[in-house]
N, C-alpha and C positions, 0 to 999 in steps of 0.2 A: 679617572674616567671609568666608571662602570662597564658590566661586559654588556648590559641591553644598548649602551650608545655607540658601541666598537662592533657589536653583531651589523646594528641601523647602518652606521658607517661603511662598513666591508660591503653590504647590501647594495646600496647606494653607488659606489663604487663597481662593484660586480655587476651591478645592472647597467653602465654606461659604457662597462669594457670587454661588454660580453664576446665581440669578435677575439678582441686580441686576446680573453682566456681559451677559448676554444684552439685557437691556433697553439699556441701554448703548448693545450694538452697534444694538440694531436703530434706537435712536435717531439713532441717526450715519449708519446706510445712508440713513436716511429723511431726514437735514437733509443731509447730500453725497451724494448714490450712484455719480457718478462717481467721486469721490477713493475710497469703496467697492471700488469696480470696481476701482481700480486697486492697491489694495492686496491684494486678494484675488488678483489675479493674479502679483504681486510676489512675494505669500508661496509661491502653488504654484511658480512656478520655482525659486525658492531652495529648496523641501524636495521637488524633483521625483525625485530619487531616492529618497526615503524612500516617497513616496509610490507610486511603483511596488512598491519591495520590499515594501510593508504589505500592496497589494493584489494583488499574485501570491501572497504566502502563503497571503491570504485566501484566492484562487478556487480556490488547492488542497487548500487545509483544507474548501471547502463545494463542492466541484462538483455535488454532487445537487442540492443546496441553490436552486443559481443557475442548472442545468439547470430545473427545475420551475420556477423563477422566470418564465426564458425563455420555456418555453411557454406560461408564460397569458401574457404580455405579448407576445408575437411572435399571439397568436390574438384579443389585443385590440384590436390595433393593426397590421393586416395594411396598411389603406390606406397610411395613416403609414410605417411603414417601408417600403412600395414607392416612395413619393415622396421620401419622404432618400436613400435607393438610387440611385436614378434625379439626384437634383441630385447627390451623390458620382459618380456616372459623368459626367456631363456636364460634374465639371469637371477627372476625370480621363481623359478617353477612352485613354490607351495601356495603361490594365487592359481596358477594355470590348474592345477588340477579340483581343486573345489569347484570352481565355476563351468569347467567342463563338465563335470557330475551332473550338476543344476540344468544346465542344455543339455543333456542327453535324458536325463528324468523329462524334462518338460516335453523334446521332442515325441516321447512315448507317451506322453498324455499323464503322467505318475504325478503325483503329490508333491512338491518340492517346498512347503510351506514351513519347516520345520530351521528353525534359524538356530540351532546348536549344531547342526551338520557342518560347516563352514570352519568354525573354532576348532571343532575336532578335529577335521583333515587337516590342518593346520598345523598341530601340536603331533599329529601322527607322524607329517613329512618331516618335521624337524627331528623326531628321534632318530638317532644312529644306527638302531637295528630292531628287530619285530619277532615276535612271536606269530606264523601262520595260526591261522584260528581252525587250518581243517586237519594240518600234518604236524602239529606242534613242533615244528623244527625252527631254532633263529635264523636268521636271513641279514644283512645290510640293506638300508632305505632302500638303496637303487633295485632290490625285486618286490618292492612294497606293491603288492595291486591292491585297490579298495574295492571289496565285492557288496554283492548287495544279496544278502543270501536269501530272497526270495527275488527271482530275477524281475527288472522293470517290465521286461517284456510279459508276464507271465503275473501281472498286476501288484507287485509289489512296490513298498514305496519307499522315496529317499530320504528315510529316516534314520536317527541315530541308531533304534533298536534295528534296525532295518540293515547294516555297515558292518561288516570286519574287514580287520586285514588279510592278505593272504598270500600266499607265495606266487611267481609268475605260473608254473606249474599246475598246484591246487585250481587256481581261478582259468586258467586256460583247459584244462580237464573236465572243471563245473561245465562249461558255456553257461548256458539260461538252465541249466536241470534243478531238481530240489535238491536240497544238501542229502535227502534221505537217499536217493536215486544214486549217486555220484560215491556217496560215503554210506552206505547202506548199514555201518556197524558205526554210524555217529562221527563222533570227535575220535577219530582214533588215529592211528601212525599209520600212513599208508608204505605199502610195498614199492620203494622206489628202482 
């Protein structure tokens, strides 16, 4: 017997006894659930490609469909997904901080057209430590500020030439001033 007439067969079969497999399963989740759990996941990886390709066809076979869907579910459930949003940022913060850049350029009315801004901050937050760009001093990520040394407010824009790094310090000292005002002798070492 061929495996196309033992696939039809099994088919055939599973489509007559489909109560009694269900029962089955859920008897088996419920007497292991671990070994459950780990089967269920076993199966998605090994059919993780199919399973993508089934469900992109889908969502463009019904985008109405799953648009309406979205909207009562994103209006039922506002607290909720502000709160999985928020644990998704906090355990990826090198998204949270580009895209905050980008909303606070635009809130001021600034430029934000510039799509290598994005990759930069990106590769900036993933370094281990930094060089201030106003006190030459190294720092670890966690006092990395991103300054905009000609401030947004003060018509500058949120451009790559536009971006350095800078110490919590240096950048809390700038406010919106020009680098000249603040650092009157340049890039030099300040008196800390």
């Amino acid at each position: 017997m061929n495996i196309e007439k033992s696939r039809a067969k099994w088919k055939r079969w599973a489509d007559k006894n489909r109560l009694y497999l269900r029962a089955r399963s859920k008897a088996y989740r419920k007497r292991d659930p671990a070994a459950a759990k780990l089967r269920d996941k076993l199966s998605r990886l090994k059919h993780r490609e199919k399973r993508l390709s089934v469900n992109r066809v889908w969502m463009e076979n019904n985008r109405a469909k799953r648009r309406a869907y979205m909207l009562v579910y994103c209006a039922a459930n506002k607290q909720h997904r502000r709160q999985t949003h928020k644990a998704w940022l906090k355990k990826h913060p090198e998204f949270k901080t580009p895209y905050r850049a980008r909303r606070r350029a635009r809130k001021v009315g600034a430029d934000v057209g510039d799509v290598r801004v994005i990759p930069l901050l990106k590769v900036w937050r993933r370094e281990p430590s930094f060089v201030c760009y106003y006190c030459k001093h190294r720092f670890p990520r966690k006092q990395l500020h991103i300054d905009h040394m000609l401030a947004l407010s003060k018509g500058g824009k949120h451009t790559v030439e536009n971006l350095c790094k800078s110490c919590v310090s240096c950048n809390c000292s700038k406010h919106d001033h020009s680098v000249e005002d603040v650092f009157p002798n340049g890039q030099c070492l300040l008196a800390i």
